[in-house]
Phi, psi and omega in degrees: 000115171307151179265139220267306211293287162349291197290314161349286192288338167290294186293126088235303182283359176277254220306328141356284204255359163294130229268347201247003174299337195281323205275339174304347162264053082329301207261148166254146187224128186287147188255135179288156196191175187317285210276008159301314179115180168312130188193127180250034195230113180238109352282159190321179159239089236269110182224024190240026195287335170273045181243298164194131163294128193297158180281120161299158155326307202247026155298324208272315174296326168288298130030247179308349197276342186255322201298328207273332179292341208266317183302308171302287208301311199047239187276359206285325172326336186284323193256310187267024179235197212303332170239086201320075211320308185285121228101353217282338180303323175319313168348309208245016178270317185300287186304311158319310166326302195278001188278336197259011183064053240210174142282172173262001181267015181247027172232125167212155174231121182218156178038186157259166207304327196290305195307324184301317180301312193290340184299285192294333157293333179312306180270358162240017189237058180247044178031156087269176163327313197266317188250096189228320173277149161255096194265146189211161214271131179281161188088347184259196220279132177334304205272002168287314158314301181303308164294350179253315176313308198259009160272326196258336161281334184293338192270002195071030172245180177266124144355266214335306190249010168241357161268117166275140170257086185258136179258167171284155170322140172326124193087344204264164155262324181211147183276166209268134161354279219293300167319311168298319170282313165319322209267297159355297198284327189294314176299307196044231162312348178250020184245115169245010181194137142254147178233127190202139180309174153259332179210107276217100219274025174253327198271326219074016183283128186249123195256170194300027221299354172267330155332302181314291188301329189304317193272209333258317188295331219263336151277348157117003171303179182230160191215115175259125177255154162269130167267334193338313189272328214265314192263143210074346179235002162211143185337141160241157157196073199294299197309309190287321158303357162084329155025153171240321176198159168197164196218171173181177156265182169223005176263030183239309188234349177247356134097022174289357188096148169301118176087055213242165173349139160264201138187203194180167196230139146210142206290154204273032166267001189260020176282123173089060181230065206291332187290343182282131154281177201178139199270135195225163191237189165304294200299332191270357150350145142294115188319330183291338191249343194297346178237042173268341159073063156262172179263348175315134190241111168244106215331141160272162198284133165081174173306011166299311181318339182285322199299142171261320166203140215278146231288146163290082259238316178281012196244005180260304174335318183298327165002295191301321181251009140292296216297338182312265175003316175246007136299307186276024169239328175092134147298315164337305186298311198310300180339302195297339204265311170283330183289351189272311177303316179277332170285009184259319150306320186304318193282338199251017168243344257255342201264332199270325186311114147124317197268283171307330197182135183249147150284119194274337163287128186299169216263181169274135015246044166283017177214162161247233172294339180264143231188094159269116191237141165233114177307122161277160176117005116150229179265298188322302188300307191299275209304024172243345148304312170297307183301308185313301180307321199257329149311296171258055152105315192270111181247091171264191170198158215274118158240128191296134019260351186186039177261136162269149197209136165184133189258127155278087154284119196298358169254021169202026196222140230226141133357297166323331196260343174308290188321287160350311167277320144321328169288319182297306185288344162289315188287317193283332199299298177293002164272348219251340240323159204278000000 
């Protein structure tokens, strides 16, 4: 058994000499209180960012800055105010691009992940005779399930026989590369689309993706991702992996807030394309032409053309004041910091490891920031763990049927915090008896 003091006094000068320690004092970090509940780590031990990412600091000022423009302005706020509103999503392409490996015209930020997802299926999601099914990983997240059932019932066809589920092997947790290009081939000519995470959101699994875009091309298929778990928390590179379209959210690893801006991607050989339809609005108009209000509709240049209406401007702003943040940290440091972390965790659990508790997430560089555990002896024992975990300070969260889920986000989460959370995770395991 490691010594608690010890370990301590280690993770401090590792966060010391961290080159990325300084952005935690950014982010507001939630405090135990009545309604957190009983807690003996002040400040909390925040391990749930791929859930929802704490609010920057400078989200309030970004904020007040539209409420004050909106206040002054009205409507004049879209052209004079600190920020124009119109344009104002434009903003937020650039940086997003570097984050998704993407150009910026191969980008727009809209909406939310589902609505994005169903956007972008109108148009890549085109059923035949011979190309019809869609595979997508069992397990994945309801609205991914939901949103492909109901493009293949929109087409008048059955779930039942055009949705593929593919599982890991028997015993397995997570699926193997090689299977998914196995399944890929196997579907062959009746495979007209995958739709598959970047990071796999029960498990953490960071999947192979130029592998991926490679087998679906190579049958002639089109291949769509959910980033939701994956962008702000692993390398991307969408453009050069051939990627075809891909989508996400941004209140998770991009720290934009509950309900904040979505976006998506689409790769530029599908630009100009008049035979792809596309479901279209005002906003996806060319801006130069957009408020002469014809009913003629002409596309703006690039994944602009996707947009529907024009941005919601407070749920875009916090957007605005995260994304600074992973241009000056580079992603390569953010990676290297979380693979440090979560192997710091792994290590300070490692005597509990087998006996007490598995990691269901692969090892690196099969992971990102997340760290899927299930305790043994079975779902009961875990949620009185999790409950224990969340009683004294450490806040991760629960997914059925029997998973524990908790994130080092490297941009605000500390050596310090591993330990903590491993002990904290001792103290429930022996609170918890089987």
């Amino acid at each position: 058994m490691r010594d608690f003091a010890a370990e301590l006094d280690r993770a401090r000068a590792q966060d010391r000499a961290d080159p990325l320690g300084s952005l935690r004092g950014r982010f507001a970090l939630p405090r135990p209180g009545a309604r957190n509940g009983p807690a003996a780590i002040d400040p909390l031990v925040y391990l749930c960012g791929h859930s929802l990412g704490l609010a920057p600091l400078g989200a309030r000022a970004m904020l007040e800055q539209e409420l004050a423009d909106w206040e002054r302005l009205g409507v004049h706020g879209h052209e004079r105010g600190h920020s124009p509103w119109i344009g104002y999503a434009e903003q937020l392409h650039a940086p997003l691009a570097r984050l998704a490996g993407a150009q910026a015209a191969e980008i727009i930020a809209m909406n939310s992940l589902g609505v994005n997802l169903h956007l972008l299926l109108s148009s890549f999601y085109r059923p035949t005779r011979e190309r019809s099914v869609i595979l997508i990983e069992a397990g994945a997240f309801p609205s991914d399930h939901q949103v492909v059932s109901s493009q293949i019932a929109w087409h008048g066809l059955d779930p039942a026989r055009e949705l593929v589920e593919l599982a890991p092997r028997p015993g397995e947790s997570c699926l193997r590369t090689s299977d998914i290009e196995h399944c890929i081939a196997q579907l062959g000519e009746r495979l007209a689309l995958v739709l598959w995470p970047g990071v796999q959101y029960l498990t953490g699994q960071y999947f192979e993706l130029p592998r991926l875009a490679a087998a679906a091309h190579a049958t002639g298929a089109l291949i769509g991702l959910d980033l939701a778990h994956a962008i702000g928390n692993v390398p991307l590179a969408l453009h050069t992996d051939g990627v075809d379209f891909a989508a996400w959210c941004s209140y998770k690893y991009l720290n934009a807030g509950p309900g904040a801006i979505g976006g998506a991607f689409v790769h530029e050989r599908h630009f100009g394309r008049p035979e792809l339809p596309r479901l279209r609005g005002w906003w996806g108009h060319e801006p130069a032409t957009r408020f002469l209000m014809q009913p003629q509709f002409t596309p703006a240049p690039g994944a602009a053309a996707y947009a529907i209406s024009n941005p919601p401007i407070f749920s875009s702003a916090p957007l605005r004041a995260a994304l600074p943040m992973f241009d000056e940290a580079g992603m390569p440091a953010l990676r290297h910091k979380s693979l440090a972390l979560t192997a710091h965790l792994t290590s300070l659990l490692q005597d509990l490891l087998g006996r007490e508790l598995r990691v269901v997430t692969p090892d690196a560089p099969a992971r990102g920031a997340q760290l899927s555990l299930r305790v043994r002896d079975g779902a009961r024992r875990g949620r009185k763990v999790f409950r224990f975990l969340e009683q004294h300070g450490v806040i991760g969260d629960w997914r059925e049927p029997d998973l524990i889920r908790l994130s080092a986000v490297p941009l605000y989460i500390r050596h310090e915090d591993m330990v903590r959370a491993a002990w904290t995770l001792r103290e429930a395991l022996a609170a918890s008896p089987a």
